[in-house]
NUBA-592067 format. One record per residue: residue number from 1; z, y, x of N, C-alpha, C in turn. Coordinates in steps of 0.1 Angstrom, whole numbers, plus 5000, padded with zeros to 4 digits. Atoms other than C-alpha are relative to their C-alpha. Layout:
BEGIN
<zakol pos="NUM" n_Z="Z" n_Y="Y" n_X="X" ca_Z="Z" ca_Y="Y" ca_X="X" c_Z="Z" c_Y="Y" c_X="X"/>
...
This chain:
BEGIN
<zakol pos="1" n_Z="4997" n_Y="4995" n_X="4987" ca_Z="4833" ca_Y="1078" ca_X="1605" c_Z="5007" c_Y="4989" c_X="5008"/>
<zakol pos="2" n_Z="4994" n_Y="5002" n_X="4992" ca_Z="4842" ca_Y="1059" ca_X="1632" c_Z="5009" c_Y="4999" c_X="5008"/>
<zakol pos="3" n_Z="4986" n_Y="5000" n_X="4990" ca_Z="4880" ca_Y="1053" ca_X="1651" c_Z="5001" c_Y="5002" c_X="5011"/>
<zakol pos="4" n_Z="5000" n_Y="5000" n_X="4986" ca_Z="4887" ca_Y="1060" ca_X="1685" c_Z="5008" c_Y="4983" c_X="4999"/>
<zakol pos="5" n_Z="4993" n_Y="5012" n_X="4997" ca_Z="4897" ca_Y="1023" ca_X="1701" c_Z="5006" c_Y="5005" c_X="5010"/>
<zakol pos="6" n_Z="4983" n_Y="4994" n_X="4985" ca_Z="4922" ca_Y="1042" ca_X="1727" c_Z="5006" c_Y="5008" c_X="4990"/>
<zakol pos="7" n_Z="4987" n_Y="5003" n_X="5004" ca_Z="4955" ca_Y="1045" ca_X="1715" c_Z="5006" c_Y="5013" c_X="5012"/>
<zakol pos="8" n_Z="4990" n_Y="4990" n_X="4992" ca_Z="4977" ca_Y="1078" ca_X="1726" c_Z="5017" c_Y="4991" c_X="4997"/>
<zakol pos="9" n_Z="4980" n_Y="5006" n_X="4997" ca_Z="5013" ca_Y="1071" ca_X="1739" c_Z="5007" c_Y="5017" c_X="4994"/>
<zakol pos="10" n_Z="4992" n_Y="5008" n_X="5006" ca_Z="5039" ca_Y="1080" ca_X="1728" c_Z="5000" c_Y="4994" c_X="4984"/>
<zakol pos="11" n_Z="5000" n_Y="5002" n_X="5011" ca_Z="5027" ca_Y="1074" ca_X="1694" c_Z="4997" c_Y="4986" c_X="4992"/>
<zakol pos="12" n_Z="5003" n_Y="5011" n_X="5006" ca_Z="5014" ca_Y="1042" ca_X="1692" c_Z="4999" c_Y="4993" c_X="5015"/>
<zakol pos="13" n_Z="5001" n_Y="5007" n_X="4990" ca_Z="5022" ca_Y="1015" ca_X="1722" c_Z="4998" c_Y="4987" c_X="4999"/>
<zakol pos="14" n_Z="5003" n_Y="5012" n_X="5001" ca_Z="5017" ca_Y="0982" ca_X="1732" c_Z="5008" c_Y="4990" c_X="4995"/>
<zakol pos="15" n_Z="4989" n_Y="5007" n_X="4999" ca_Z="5034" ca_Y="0951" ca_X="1728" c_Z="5008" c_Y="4997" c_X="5012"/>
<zakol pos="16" n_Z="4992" n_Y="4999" n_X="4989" ca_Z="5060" ca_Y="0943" ca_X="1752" c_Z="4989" c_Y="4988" c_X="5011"/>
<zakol pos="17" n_Z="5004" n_Y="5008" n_X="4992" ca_Z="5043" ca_Y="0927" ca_X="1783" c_Z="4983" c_Y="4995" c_X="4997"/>
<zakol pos="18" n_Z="5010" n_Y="4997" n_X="5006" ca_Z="5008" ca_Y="0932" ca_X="1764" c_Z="4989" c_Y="5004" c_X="5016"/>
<zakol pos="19" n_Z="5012" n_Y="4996" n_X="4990" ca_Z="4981" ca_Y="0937" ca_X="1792" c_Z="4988" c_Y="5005" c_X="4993"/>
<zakol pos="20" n_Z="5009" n_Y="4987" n_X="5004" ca_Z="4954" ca_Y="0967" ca_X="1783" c_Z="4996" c_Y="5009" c_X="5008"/>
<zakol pos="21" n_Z="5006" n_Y="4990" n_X="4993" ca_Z="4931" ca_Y="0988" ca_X="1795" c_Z="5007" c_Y="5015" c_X="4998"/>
<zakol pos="22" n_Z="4992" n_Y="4983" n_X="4999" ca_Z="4949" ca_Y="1023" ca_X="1807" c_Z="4992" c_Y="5009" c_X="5007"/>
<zakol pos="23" n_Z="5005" n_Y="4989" n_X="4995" ca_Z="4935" ca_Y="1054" ca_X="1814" c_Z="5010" c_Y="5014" c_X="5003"/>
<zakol pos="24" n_Z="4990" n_Y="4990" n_X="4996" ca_Z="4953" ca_Y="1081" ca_X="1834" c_Z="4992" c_Y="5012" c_X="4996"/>
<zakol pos="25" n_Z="5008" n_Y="4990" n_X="5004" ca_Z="4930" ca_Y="1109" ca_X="1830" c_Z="4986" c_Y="4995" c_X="4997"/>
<zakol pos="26" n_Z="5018" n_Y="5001" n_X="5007" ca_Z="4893" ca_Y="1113" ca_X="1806" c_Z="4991" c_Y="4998" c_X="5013"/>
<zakol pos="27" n_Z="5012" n_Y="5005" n_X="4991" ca_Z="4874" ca_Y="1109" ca_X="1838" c_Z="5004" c_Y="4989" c_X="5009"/>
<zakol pos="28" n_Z="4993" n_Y="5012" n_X="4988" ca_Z="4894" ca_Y="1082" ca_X="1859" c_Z="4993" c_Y="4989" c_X="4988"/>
<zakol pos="29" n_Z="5000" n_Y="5015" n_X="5002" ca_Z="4883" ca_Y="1045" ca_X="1854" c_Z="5010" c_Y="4993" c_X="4991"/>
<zakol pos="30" n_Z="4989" n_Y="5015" n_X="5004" ca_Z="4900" ca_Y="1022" ca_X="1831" c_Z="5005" c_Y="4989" c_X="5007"/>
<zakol pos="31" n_Z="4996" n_Y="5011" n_X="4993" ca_Z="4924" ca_Y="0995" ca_X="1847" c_Z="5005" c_Y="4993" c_X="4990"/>
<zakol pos="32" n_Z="4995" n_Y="5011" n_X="5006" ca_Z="4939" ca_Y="0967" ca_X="1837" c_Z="5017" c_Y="5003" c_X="4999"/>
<zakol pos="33" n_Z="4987" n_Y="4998" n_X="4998" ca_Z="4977" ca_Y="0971" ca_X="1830" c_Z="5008" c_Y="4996" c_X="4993"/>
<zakol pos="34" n_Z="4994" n_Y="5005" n_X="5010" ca_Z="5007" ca_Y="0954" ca_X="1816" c_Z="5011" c_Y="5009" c_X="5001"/>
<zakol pos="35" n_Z="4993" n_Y="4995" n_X="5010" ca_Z="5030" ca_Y="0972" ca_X="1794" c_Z="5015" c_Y="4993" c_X="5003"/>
<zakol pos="36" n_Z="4984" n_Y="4998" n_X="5004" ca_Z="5068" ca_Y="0973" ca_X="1797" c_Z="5009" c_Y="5009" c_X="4993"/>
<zakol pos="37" n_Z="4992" n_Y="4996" n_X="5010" ca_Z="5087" ca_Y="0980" ca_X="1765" c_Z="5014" c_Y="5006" c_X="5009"/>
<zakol pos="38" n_Z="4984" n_Y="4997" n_X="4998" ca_Z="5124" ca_Y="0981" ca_X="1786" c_Z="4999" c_Y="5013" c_X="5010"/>
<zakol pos="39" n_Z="4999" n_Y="4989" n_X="4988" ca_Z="5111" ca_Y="1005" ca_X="1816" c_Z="4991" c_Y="5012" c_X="4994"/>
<zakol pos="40" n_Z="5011" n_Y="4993" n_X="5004" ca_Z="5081" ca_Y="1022" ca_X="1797" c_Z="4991" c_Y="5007" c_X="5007"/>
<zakol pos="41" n_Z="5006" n_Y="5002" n_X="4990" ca_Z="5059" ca_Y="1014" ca_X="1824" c_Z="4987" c_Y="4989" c_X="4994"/>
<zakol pos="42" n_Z="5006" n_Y="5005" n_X="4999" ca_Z="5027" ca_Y="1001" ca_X="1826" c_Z="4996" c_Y="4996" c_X="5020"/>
<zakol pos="43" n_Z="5001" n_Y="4999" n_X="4988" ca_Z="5022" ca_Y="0982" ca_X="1859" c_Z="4986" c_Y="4992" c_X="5007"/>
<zakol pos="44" n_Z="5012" n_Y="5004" n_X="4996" ca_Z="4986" ca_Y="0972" ca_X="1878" c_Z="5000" c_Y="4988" c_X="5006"/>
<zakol pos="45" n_Z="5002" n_Y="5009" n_X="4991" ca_Z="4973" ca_Y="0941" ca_X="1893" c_Z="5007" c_Y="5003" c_X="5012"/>
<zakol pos="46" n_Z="4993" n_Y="4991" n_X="4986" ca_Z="4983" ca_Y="0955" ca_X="1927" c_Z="5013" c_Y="5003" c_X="5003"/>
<zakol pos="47" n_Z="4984" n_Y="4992" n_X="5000" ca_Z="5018" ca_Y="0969" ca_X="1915" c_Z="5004" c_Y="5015" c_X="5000"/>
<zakol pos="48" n_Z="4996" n_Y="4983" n_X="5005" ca_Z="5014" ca_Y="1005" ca_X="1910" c_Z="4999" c_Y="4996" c_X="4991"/>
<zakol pos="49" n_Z="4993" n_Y="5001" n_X="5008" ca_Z="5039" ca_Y="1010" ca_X="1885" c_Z="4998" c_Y="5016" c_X="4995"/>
<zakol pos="50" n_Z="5003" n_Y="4988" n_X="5008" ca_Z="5029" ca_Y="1042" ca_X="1862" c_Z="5011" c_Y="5000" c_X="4987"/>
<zakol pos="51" n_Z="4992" n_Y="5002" n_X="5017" ca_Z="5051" ca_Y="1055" ca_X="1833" c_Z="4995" c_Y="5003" c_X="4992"/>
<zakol pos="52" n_Z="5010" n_Y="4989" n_X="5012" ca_Z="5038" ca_Y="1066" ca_X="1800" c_Z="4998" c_Y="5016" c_X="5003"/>
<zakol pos="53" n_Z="5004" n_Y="4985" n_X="5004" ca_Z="5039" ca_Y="1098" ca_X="1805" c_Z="4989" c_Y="5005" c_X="5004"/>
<zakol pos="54" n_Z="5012" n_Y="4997" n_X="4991" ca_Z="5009" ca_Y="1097" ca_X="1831" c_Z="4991" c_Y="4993" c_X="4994"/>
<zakol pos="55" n_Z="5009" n_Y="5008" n_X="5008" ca_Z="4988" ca_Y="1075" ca_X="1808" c_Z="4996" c_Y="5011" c_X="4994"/>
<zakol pos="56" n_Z="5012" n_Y="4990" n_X="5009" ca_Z="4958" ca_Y="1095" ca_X="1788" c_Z="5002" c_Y="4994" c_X="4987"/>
<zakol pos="57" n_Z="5005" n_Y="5013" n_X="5008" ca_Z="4951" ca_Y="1063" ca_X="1771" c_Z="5002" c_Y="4988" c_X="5003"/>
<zakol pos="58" n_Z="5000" n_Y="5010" n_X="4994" ca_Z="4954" ca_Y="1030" ca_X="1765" c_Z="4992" c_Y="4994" c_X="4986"/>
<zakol pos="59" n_Z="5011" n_Y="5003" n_X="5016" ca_Z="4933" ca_Y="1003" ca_X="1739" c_Z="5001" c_Y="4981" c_X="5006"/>
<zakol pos="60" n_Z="4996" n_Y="5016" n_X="5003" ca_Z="4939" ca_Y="0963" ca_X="1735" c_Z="4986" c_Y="4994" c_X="5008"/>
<zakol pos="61" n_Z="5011" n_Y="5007" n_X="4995" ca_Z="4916" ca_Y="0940" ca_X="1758" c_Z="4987" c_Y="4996" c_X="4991"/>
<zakol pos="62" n_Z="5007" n_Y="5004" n_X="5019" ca_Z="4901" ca_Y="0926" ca_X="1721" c_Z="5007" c_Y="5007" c_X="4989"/>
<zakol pos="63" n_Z="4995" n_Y="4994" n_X="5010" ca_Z="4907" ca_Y="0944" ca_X="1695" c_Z="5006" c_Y="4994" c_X="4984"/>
<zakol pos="64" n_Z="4997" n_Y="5008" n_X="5007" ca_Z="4928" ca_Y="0927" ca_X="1668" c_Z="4992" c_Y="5000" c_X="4985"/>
């Protein structure tokens, strides 16, 4: 059986300052977004700043 490669918050997060594909809801687009451990924020190229709690999903650029 096969793994999902997205990752639910709050159970399993990034590293601090980690850049990763985030998904706010199952049908929105994946962005790009870097991960803040101290605010528990991921924030966009652009600068919208999202907290976890609005994240769906998130999953490592490469997968280690």
């Amino acid at each position: 059986m096969a793994t999902s490669l997205w990752h639910t918050l709050p159970l399993e997060v990034p590293d601090d300052e980690e850049v990763v594909w985030v998904r706010r809801w199952w049908l929105g687009a994946p962005w790009l977004g870097t991960w803040s451990a101290a605010a528990a924020t991921f924030t966009s190229s652009t600068g919208l700043v999202v907290p976890w709690y609005e994240v769906w999903r998130w999953r490592h650029q490469v997968e280690p």
